[in-house]
TORGU-410912 format. One record per residue: x, y, z of N, C-alpha, C in turn. Coordinates in steps of 0.05 Angstrom, whole numbers. Layout:
// residues N
+--------+--------+--------+--------+--------+--------+--------+--------+--------+
:     nX :     nY :     nZ :    caX :    caY :    caZ :     cX :     cY :     cZ :
+--------+--------+--------+--------+--------+--------+--------+--------+--------+
:      X :      Y :      Z :      X :      Y :      Z :      X :      Y :      Z :
...
+--------+--------+--------+--------+--------+--------+--------+--------+--------+
END
This chain:
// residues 56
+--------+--------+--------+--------+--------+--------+--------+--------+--------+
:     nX :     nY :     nZ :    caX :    caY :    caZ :     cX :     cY :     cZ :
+--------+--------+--------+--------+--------+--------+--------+--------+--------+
:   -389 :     26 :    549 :   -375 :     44 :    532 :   -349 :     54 :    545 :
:   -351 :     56 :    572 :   -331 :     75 :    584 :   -305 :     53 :    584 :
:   -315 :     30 :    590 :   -295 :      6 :    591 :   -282 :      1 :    562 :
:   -293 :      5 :    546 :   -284 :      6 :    518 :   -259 :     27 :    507 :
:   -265 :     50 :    521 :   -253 :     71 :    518 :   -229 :     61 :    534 :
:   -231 :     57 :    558 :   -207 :     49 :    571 :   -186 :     34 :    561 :
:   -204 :     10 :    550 :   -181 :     -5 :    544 :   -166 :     -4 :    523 :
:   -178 :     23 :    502 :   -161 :     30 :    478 :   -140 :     53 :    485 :
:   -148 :     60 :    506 :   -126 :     89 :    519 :   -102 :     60 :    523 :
:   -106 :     44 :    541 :    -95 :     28 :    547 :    -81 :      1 :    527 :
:    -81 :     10 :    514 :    -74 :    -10 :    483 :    -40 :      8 :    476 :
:    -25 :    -14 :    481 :     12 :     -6 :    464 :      5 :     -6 :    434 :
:     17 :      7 :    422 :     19 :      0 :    389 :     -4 :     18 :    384 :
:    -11 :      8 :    356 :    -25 :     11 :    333 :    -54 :      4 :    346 :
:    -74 :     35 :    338 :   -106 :     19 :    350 :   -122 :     14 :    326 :
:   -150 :      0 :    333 :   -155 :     -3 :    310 :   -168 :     17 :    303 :
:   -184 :     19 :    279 :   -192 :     42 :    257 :   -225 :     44 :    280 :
:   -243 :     22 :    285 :   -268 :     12 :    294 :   -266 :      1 :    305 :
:   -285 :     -2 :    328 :   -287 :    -13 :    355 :   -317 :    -24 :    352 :
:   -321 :    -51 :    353 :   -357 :    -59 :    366 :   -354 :    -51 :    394 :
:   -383 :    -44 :    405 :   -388 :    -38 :    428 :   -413 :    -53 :    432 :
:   -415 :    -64 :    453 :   -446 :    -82 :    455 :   -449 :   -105 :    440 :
:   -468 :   -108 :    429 :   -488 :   -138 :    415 :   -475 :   -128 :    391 :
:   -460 :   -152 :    377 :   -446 :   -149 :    362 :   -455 :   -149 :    330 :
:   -482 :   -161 :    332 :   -510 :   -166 :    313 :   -499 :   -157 :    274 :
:   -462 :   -170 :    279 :   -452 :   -172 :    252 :   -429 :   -149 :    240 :
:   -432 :   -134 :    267 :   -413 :   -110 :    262 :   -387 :   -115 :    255 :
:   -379 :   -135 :    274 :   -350 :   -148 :    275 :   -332 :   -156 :    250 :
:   -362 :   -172 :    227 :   -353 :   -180 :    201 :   -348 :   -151 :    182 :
:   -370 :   -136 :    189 :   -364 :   -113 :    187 :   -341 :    -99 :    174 :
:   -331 :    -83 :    204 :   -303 :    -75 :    204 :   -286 :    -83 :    191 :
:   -282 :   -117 :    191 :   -265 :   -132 :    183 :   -259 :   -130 :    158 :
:   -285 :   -128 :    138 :   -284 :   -138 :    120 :   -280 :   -107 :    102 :
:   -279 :    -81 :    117 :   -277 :    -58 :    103 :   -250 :    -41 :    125 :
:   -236 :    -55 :    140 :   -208 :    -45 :    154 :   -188 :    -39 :    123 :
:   -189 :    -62 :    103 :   -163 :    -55 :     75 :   -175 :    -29 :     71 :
:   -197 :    -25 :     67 :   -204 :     -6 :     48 :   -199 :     30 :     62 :
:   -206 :     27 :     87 :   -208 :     49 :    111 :   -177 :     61 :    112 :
:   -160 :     35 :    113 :   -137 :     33 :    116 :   -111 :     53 :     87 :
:   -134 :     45 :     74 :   -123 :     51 :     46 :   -130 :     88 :     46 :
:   -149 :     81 :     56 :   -163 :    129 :     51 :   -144 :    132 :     72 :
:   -141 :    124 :     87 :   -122 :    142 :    108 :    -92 :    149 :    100 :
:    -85 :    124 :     94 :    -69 :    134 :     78 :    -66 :    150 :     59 :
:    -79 :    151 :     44 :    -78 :    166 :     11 :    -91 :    196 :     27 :
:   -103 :    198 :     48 :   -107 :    222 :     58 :    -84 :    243 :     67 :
:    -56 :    227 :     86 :    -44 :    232 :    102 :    -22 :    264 :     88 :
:    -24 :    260 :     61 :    -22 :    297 :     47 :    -39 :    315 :     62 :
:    -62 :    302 :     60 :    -80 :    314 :     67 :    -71 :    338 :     93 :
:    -74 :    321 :    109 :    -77 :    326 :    140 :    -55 :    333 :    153 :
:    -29 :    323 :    138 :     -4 :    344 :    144 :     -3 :    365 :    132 :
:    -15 :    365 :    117 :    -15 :    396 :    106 :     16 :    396 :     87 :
:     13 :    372 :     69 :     19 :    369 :     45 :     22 :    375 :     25 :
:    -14 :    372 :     19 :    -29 :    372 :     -5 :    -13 :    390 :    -19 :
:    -20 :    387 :    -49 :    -10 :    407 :    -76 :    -41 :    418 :    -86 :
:    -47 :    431 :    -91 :    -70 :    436 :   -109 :    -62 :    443 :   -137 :
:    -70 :    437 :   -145 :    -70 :    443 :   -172 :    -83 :    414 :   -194 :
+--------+--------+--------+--------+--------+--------+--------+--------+--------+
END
C-alpha cells in the first residue's frame, strides 16, 4: 500500500480517479470500464465544491 501511495505522490500530471492495490481479481476492468462515468460526476460536481452552486 505504502508503495502505491508513493508512486502517486510521485506521478507529474493528471492522477487517476482509482488505484488497484494487490490481486487484481478484476478490479482493473473495473475502474476502466466506470473512469467515463466517475469522470463525468466530477465534473458536473465541480459548482459544487467551488462553491458555485446556485440553489434554487
Amino acid at each position: 500500500m505504502a508503495a502505491s501511495i508513493s508512486r502517486l505522490i510521485e506521478m507529474s500530471g493528471a492522477r487517476p480517479i482509482r488505484v488497484q492495490v494487490g490481486h487484481d481479481m478484476g478490479v482493473s476492468a473495473v475502474n476502466e470500464a466506470v473512469a467515463p462515468i466517475q469522470a463525468k460526476l466530477i465534473e458536473m460536481l465541480k459548482p459544487v465544491y467551488r462553491g458555485e452552486a446556485t440553489h434554487g
